[in-house]
C-alpha positions in Angstrom: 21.4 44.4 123.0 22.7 46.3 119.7 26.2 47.7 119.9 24.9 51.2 120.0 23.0 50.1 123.6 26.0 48.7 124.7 28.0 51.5 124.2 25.3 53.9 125.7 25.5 51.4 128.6 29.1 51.3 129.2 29.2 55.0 128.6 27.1 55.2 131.9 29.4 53.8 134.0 31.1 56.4 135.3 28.4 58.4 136.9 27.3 54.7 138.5 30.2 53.3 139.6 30.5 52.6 143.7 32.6 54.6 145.9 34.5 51.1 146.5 35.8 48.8 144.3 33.2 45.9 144.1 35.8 43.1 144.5 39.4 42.0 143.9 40.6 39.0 142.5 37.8 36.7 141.9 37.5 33.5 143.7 40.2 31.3 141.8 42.7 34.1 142.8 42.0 34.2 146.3 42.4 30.7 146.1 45.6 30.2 144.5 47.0 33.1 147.1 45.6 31.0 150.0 47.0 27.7 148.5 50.7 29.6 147.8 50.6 30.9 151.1 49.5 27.6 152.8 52.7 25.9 151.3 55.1 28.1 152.9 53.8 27.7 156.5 55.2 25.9 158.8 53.0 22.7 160.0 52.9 24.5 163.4 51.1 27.1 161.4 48.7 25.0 159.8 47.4 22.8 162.7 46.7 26.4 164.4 45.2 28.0 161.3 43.0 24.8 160.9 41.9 24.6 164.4 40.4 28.5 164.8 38.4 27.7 160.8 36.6 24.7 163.1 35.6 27.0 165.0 34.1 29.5 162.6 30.5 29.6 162.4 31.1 28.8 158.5 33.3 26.0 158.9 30.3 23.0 157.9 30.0 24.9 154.5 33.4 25.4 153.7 33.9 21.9 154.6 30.9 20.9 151.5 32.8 23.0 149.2 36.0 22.1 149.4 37.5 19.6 146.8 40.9 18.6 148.4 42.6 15.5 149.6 43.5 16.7 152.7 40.4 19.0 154.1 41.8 21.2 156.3 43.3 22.4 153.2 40.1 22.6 151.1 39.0 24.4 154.2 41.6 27.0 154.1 41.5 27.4 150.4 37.7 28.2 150.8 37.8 30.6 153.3 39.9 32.7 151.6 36.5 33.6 149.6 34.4 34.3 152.8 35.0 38.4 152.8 33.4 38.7 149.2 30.6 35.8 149.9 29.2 37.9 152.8 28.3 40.7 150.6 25.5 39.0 149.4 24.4 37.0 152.6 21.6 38.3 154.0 22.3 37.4 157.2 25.0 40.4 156.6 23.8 44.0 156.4 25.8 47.1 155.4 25.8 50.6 157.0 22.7 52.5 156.6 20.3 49.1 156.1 18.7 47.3 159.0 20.5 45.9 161.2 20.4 41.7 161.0 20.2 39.9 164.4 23.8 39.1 165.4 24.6 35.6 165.2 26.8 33.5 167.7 30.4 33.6 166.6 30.3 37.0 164.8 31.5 40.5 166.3 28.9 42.1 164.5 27.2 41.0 161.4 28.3 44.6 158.7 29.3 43.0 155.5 32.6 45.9 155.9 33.0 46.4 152.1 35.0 49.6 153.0 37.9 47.1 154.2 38.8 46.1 151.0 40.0 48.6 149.6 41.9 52.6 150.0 41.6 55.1 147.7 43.2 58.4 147.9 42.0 62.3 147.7 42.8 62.5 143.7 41.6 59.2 143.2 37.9 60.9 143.9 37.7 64.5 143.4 34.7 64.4 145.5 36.4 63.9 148.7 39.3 65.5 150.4 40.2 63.0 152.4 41.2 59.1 152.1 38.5 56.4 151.8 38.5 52.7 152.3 40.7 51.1 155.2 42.3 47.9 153.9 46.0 48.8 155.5 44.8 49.5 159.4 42.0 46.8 159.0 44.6 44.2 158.0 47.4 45.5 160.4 44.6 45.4 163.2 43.5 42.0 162.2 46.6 40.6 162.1 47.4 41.7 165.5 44.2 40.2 166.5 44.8 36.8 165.2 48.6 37.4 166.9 47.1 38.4 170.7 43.4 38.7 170.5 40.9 37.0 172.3 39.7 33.2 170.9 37.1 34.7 169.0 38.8 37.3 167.9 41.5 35.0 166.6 38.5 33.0 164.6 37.1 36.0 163.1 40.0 37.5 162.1 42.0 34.9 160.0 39.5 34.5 157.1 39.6 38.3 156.8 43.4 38.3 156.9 43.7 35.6 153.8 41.6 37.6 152.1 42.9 41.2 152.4 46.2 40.3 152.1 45.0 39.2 148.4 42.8 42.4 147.8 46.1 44.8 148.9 48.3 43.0 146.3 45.1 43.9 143.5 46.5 47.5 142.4 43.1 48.3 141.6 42.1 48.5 145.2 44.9 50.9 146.5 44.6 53.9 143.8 42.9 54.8 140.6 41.6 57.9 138.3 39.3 59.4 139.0 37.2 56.1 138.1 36.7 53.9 141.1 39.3 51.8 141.3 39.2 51.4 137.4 35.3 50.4 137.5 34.1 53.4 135.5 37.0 53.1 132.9 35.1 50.6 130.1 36.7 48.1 128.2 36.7 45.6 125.6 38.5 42.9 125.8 38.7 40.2 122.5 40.7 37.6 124.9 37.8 36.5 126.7 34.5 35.4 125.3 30.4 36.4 125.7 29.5 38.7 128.3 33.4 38.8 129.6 34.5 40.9 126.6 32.7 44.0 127.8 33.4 45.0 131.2 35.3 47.8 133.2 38.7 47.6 133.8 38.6 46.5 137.4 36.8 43.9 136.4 39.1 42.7 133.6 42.2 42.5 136.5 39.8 40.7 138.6 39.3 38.1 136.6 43.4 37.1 134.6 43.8 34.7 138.0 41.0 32.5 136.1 38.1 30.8 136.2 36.1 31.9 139.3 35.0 28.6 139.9 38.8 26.4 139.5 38.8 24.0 142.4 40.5 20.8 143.5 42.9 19.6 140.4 41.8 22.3 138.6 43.4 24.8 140.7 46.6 22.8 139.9 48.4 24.0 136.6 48.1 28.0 137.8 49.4 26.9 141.3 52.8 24.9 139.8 53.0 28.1 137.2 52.4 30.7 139.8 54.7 28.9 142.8 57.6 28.9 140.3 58.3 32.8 140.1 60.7 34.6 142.4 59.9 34.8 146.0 59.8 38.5 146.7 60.8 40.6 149.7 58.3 40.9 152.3 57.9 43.9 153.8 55.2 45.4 155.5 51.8 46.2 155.3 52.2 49.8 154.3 55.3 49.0 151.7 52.1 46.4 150.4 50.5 49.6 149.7 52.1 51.8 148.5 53.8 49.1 146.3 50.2 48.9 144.6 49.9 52.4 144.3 52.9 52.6 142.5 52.2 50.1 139.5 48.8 51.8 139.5 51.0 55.7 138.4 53.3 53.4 135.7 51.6 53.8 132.1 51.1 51.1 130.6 51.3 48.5 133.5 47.6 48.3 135.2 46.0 51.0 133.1 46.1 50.7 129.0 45.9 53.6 126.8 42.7 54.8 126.3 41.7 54.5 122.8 37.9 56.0 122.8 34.7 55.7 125.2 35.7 52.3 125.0 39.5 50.6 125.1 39.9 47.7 123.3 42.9 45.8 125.3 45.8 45.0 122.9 47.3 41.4 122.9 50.5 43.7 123.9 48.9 44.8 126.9 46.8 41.5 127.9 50.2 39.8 127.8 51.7 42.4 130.0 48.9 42.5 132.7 48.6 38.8 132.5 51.9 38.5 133.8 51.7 41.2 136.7 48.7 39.5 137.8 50.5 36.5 138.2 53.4 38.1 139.8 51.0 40.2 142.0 49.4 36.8 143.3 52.4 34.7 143.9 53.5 38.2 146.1 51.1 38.2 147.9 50.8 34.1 148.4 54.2 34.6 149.9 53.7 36.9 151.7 50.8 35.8 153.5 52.6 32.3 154.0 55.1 34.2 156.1 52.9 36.7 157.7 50.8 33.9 159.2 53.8 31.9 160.0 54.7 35.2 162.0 51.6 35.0 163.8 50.5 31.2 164.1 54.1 29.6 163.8 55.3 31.0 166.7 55.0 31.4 170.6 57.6 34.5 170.4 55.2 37.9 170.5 57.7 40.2 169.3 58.4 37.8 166.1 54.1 37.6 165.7 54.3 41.2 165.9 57.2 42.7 163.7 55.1 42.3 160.8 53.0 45.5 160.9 56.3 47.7 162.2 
């Protein structure tokens, strides 16, 4: 492809880009939240998270794909991934396709790409109302996993993990006019190949790392990112509107465009890079606790106080 097709290509964006966000964090950054998370919880915590992932209909696979020492922690790590990977099972449908035959262990087999994400009436001047429902779908699975029924409980803790990640992603809680930052084309020089032209959601996306770090691997970000201050923890709509905020501060998820294509600074990547990393140890923390809320202990006001 010559640079003028690229151009013209990226140019397109805009009028293409989905009503949701197509993902947050890739895979390595789930993982490192779900690892950060898993070493704050309690051991109380852990035997109870591990024992509803046996029970998962996907627990054999995540058990192939995991590259720890101690598996129930692989197992963890990898289902912190599930909420994306469904997207492109087909055993999983979305809205509007037809319906796949509901398998045992699943509420319902929808892919629910609308939970990962909330955008607001000026983020999309085509609605008037918010879409996307990442803060009362993770407030209503937490509460599930807290009081819900034993399937419930299974269903709902790899969905937990994994929004708790997407709510920290600024990109998934506001924009401009652009999807979440998906119709807003960049270039950027610090990554190689296909990477260096992409949208800007995607960019974010990917600072974690590789999508693939696993096992030792996934070691060097974890000491990095376990290092940095614990942060206060909230609640789930503080965790929102927290996201929104960085997402209104110039300069801090959204550089200054420079044409019909911005070519990220070394400035900026340096700046970004370092909210990312701040934005996943948050939200490692916070999960750790949040589940310790809800798995560490036999108190139901204490499981619940969370989402107040």
């Amino acid at each position: 492809m010559s640079a003028r097709q690229l151009v013209a290509a990226l140019l397109l964006l805009p009028a293409f880009w989905p009503p949701a966000p197509a993902l947050a964090w890739n895979a390595a950054g789930h993982r490192l939240v779900a690892a950060l998370a898993w070493q704050r919880m309690t051991p109380t915590a852990r035997q109870q998270a591990s024992a509803l992932l046996l029970r998962h209909p996907d627990y054999a696979r995540w058990l192939k794909r995991q590259r720890e020492a101690d598996a129930a922690y692989g197992v963890f790590l990898e289902a912190s991934t599930w909420a994306d990977e469904i997207r492109h099972d087909r055993r999983f449908h979305d809205p509007g396709e037809k319906p796949t035959a509901r398998l045992p262990g699943f509420p319902d087999m929808l892919r629910h790409g609308n939970w990962h994400f909330r955008d607001t009436p000026e983020e999309n001047r085509r609605r008037t109302t918010p879409e996307g429902e990442i803060d009362t779908r993770l407030q209503g699975l937490a509460r599930d996993l807290a009081e819900g029924s034993a399937d419930r409980r299974v269903y709902a803790l790899p969905w937990v993990i994994h929004l708790t990640g997407d709510i920290h992603q600024p990109l998934h809680t506001a924009g401009r006019y652009d999807g979440g930052g998906n119709g807003f084309p960049v270039e950027n020089p610090h990554a190689g190949g296909k990477k260096a032209f992409t949208s800007l959601h995607a960019y974010w996306d990917d600072l974690p790392g590789a999508p693939w770090l696993r096992g030792r691997q996934l070691e060097p970000p974890l000491r990095r990112l376990a290092a940095l201050p614990a942060p206060a923890q909230g609640n789930v709509a503080q965790w929102l509107t927290e996201s929104r905020a960085l997402v209104k501060q110039e300069g801090r998820v959204y550089p200054a465009r420079t044409g019909p294509i911005t070519r990220l600074t070394p400035e900026f990547h340096r700046r970004a890079q370092a909210l990312a990393n701040r934005r996943l140890a948050t939200a490692g923390a916070r999960l750790g606790r949040l589940l310790n809320q809800v798995l560490g202990f036999g108190n139901q006001q204490s499981r619940n106080s969370f989402a107040d």
